[in-house]
PAVEXTOR-603446 format. One record per residue: residue number from 1; residue in one letter; x, y, z of N, C-alpha, C in turn. Coordinates in steps of 0.2 Angstrom, whole numbers, plus 5000, padded with zeros to 4 digits. Atoms other than C-alpha are relative to their C-alpha. Layout:
<atoms>
NUM,A,X,Y,Z,X,Y,Z,X,Y,Z .
...
</atoms>
This chain:
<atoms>
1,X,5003,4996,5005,4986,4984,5085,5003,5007,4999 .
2,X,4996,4992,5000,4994,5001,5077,4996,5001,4996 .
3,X,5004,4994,5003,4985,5016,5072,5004,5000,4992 .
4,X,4996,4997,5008,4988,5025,5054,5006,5004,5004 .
5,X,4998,4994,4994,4992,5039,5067,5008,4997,5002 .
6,X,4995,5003,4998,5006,5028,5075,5006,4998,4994 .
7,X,4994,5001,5005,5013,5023,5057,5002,5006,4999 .
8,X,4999,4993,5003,5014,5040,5050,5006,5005,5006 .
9,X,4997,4997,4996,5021,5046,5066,5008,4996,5001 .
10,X,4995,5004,5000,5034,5033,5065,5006,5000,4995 .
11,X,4996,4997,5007,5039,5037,5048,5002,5005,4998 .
12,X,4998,4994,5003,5039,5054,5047,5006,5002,5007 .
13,X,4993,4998,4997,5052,5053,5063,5008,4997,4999 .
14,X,4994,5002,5002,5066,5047,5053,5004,5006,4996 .
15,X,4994,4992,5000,5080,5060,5049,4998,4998,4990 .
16,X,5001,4999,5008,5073,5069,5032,4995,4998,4996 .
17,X,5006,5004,5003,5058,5060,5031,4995,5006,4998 .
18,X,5003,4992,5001,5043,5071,5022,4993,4997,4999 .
19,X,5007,5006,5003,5023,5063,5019,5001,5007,4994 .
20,X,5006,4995,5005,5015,5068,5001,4997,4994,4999 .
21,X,5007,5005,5003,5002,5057,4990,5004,4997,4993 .
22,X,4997,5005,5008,5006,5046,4976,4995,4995,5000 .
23,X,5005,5004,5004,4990,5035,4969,4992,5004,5005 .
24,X,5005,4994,4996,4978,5048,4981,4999,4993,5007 .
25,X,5000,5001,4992,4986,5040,4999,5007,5002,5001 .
26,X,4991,4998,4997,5000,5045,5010,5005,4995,4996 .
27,X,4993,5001,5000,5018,5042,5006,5006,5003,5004 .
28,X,4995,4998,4997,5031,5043,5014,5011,5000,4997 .
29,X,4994,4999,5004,5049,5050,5006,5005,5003,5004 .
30,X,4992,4998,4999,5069,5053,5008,5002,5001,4996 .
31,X,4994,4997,5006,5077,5062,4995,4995,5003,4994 .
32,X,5008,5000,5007,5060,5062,4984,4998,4994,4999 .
33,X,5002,5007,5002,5060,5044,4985,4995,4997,5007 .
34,X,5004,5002,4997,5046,5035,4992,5003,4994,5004 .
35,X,5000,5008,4997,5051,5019,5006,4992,4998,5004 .
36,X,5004,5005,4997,5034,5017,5015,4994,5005,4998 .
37,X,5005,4996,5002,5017,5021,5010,4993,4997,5007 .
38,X,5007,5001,4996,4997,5021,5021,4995,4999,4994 .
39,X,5010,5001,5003,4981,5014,5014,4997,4999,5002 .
40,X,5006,4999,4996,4969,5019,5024,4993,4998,5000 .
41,X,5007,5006,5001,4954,5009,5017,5001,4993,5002 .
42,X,4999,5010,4998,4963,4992,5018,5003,5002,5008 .
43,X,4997,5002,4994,4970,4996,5035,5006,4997,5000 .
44,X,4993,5003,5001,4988,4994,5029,5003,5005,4997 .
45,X,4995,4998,5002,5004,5001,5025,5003,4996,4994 .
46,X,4997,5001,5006,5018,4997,5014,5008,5001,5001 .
47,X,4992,4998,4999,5038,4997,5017,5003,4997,4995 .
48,X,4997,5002,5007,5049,4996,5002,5007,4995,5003 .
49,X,4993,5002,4997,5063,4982,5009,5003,4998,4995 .
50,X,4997,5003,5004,5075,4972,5000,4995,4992,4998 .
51,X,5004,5007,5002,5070,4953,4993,5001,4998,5008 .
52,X,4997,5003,4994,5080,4945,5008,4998,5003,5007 .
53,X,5001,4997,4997,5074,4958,5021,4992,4997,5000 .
54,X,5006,5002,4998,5057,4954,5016,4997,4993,5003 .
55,X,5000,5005,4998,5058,4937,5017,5002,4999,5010 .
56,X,5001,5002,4991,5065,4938,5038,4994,5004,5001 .
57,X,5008,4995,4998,5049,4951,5040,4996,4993,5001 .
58,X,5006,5005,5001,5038,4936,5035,5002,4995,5002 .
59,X,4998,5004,4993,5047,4923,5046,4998,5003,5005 .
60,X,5000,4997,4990,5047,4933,5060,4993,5003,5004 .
61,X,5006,5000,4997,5030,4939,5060,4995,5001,4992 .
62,X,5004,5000,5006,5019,4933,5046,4994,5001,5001 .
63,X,5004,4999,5000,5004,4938,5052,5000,5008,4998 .
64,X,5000,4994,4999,5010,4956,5052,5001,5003,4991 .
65,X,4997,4997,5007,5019,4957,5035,4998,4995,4995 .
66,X,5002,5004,5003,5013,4950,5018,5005,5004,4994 .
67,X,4998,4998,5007,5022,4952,4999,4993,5004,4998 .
68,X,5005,4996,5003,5011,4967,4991,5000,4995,4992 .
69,X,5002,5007,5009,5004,4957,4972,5006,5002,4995 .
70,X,4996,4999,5006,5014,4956,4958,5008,5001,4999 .
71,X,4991,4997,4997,5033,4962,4953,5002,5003,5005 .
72,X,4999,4998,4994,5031,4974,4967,5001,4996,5006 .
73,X,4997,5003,4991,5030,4962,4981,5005,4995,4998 .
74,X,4994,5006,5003,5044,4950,4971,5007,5004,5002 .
75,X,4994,4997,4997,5055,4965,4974,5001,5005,5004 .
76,X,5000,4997,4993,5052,4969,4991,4996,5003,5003 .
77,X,5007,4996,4996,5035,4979,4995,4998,4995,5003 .
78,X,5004,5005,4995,5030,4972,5009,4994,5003,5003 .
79,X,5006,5001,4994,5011,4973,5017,5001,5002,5007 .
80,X,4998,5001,4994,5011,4979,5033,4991,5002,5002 .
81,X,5006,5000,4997,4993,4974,5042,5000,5004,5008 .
82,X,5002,4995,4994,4989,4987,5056,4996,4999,5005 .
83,X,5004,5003,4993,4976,4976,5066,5004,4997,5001 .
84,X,4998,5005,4996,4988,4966,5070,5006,5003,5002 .
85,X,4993,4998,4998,5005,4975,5070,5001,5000,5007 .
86,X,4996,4998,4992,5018,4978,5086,5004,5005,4994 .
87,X,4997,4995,5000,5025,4993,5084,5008,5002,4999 .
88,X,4994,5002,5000,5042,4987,5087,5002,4999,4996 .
89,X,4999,5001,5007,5045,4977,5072,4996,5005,4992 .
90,X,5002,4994,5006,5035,4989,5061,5008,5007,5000 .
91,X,4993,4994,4999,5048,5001,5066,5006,5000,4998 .
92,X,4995,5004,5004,5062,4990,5061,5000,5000,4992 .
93,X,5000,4999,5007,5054,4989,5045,5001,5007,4999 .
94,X,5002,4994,5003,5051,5005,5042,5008,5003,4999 .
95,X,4992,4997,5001,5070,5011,5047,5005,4994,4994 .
96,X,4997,5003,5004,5077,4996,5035,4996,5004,4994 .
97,X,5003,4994,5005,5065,5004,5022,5003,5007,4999 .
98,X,4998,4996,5002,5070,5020,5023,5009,5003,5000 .
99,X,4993,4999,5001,5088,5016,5026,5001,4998,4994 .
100,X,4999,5002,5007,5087,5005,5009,5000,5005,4996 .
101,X,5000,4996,5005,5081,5022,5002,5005,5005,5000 .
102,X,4994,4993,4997,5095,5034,5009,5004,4998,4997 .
103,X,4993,5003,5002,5108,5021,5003,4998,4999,4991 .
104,X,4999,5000,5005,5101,5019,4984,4999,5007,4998 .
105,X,5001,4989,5001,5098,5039,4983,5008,5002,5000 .
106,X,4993,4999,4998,5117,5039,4989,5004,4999,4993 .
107,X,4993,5003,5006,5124,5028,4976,4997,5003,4992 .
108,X,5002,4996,5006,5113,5037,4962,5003,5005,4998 .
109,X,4994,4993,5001,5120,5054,4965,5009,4997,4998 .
110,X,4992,5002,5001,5139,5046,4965,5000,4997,4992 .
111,X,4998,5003,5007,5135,5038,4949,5000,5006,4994 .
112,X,5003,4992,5007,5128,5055,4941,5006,5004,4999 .
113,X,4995,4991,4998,5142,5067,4948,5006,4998,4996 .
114,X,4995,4997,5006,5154,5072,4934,5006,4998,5005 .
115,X,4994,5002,4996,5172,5064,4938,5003,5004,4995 .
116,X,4995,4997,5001,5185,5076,4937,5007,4996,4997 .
117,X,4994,5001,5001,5200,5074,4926,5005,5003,5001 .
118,X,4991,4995,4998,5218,5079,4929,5002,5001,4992 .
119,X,4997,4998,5004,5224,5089,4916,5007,4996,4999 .
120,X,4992,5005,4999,5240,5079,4908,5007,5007,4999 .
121,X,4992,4995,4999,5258,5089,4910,5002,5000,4995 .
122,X,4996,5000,5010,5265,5093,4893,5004,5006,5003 .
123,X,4994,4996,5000,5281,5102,4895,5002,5004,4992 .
</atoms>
């Protein structure tokens, strides 16, 4: 079984992690981007993975993790059920989660940043 306490502490100790609220419950953010959220009514989290990623989660422990409803759990929110979690593999999520978001945050910026042209040589 893992606390909220346990997730929260779990997620805000990743390099540049920061909690704020989005739908009126924790989130948890890198860059501004949200990878893992808490819902403290249902007794559940939330880690943003890939499809493929989601899919080994729910092999490997599908008591723990479930697809969240609709598009959102087709492209990768995954459920993370807190009475039953290990710690371990939450953890795992959470750092693929939050690596997933460091790495499209990366490739945003690069796509944005103004490319420099070389002036042409005219004699």
């Amino acid at each position: 079984m893992m606390t909220e306490q346990a997730f929260r502490r779990m997620a805000l100790d990743l390099t540049e992690a920061v909690e704020g609220a989005h739908m009126g419950h924790p989130d948890f953010r890198v860059n501004g981007r949200i990878f893992a959220t808490l819902q403290p009514a249902r007794n559940c989290g939330m880690v943003n993975l890939t499809p493929e990623q989601q899919q080994r989660m729910l092999r490997e422990a599908p008591a723990i993790f479930s697809p969240e409803s609709g598009a959102w759990g087709r492209q990768g929110c995954t459920r993370v059920h807190l009475d039953v979690a290990e710690e371990e593999i939450v953890g795992e999520a959470l750092t693929l989660a939050w690596r997933n978001t460091v790495t499209r945050t990366k490739k945003a910026k690069s796509a944005t940043r103004p490319v420099r042209r070389r002036a042409s040589k005219r004699a």
